[in-house]
C-alpha positions as CSV (number, residue, x, y, z in Angstrom):
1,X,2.2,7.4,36.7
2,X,4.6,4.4,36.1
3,X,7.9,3.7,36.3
4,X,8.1,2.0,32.9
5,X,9.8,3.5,29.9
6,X,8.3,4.1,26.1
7,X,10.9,1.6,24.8
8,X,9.0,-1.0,27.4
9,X,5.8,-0.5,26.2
10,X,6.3,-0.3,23.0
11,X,8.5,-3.6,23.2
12,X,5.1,-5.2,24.5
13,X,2.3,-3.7,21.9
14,X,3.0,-6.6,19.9
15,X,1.3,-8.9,22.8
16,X,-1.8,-6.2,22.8
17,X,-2.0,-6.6,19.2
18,X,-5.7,-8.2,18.0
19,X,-4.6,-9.4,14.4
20,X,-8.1,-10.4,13.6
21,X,-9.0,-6.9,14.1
22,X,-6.5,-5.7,11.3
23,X,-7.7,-7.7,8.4
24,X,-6.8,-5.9,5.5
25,X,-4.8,-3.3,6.8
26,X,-1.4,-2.0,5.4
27,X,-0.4,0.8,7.5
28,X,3.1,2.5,8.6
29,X,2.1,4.6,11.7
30,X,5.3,7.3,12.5
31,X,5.3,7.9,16.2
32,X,7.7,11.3,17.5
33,X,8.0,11.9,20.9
34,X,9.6,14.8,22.6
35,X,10.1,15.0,26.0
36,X,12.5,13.0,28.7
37,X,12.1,10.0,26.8
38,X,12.2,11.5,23.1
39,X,13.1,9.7,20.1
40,X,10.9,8.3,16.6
41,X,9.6,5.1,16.0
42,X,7.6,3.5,13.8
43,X,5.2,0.7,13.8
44,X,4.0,-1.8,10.7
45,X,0.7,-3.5,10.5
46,X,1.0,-5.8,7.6
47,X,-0.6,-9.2,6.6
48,X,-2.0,-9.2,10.4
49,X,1.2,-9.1,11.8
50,X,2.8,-6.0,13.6
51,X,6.4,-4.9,13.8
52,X,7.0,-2.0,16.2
53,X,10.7,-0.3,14.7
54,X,13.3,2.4,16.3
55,X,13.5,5.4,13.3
56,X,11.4,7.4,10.8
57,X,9.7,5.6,8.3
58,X,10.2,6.9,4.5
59,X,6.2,7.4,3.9
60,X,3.9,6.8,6.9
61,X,-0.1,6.7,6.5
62,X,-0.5,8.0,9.7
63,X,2.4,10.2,12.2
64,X,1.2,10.6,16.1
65,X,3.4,13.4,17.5
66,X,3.6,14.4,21.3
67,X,5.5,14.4,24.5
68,X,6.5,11.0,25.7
69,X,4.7,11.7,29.1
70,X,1.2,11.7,27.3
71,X,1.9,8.8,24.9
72,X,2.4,7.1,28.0
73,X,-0.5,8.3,29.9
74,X,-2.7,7.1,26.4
75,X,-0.9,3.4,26.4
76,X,-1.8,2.7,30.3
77,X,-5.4,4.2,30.1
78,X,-4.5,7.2,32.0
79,X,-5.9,9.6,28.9
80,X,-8.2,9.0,26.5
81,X,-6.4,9.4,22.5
82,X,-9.1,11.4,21.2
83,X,-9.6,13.8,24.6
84,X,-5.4,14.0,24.4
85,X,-5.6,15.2,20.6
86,X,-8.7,17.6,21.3
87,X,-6.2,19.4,24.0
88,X,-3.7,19.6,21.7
89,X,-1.7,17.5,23.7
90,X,-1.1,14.9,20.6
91,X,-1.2,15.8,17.3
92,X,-2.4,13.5,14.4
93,X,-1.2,13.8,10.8
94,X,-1.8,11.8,7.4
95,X,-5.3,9.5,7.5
96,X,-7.9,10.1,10.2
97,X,-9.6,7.5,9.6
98,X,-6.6,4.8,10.6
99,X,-6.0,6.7,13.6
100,X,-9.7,6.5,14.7
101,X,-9.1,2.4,14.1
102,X,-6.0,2.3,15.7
103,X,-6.6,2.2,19.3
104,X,-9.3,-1.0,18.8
105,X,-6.1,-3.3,17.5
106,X,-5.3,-4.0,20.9
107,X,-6.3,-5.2,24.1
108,X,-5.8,-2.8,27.4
């Protein structure tokens, strides 16, 4: 799959990031991973800027929870999001409607 870890591509989602896409939006999006390469994050999409943060936010719009090995697979186009939550493989919390936007704010 790759050699690369979570914290690496989540260090470069900023550079992915379309801010003109994002107009408008105010979103905290919780990510928890389990897995060899567990741990929570969170990112901010604010005033068309994004911050990607190590923790739990206090009260995220959206939470995407799964194992770190299918995050992965859906950042490098190796899985589809919305195939990986039909399988039950990531599970999607808070509002739909964000998550369905989220995966056109950045470039593959």
């Amino acid at each position: 799959m790759t050699d690369r870890s979570i914290q690496d591509w989540l260090n470069e989602l900023p550079a992915h990031f379309i801010p003109e896409k994002a107009a408008g939006m105010d979103a905290v999006i919780q990510l928890r991973l389990t897995g060899e390469q567990s741990g929570d994050w969170h990112i901010v999409i604010r005033d068309l800027k994004i911050q990607v943060l190590p923790g739990v936010a206090p009260n995220p719009r959206l939470t995407l929870s799964a194992a770190s090995q299918d995050i992965l697979k859906v950042l490098t186009g190796q899985m589809d999001g919305m195939r990986a939550h039909m399988q039950g493989k990531l599970k999607v919390s808070g509002d739909m409607s964000l998550a369905m936007k989220l995966m056109g704010l950045f470039r593959t």
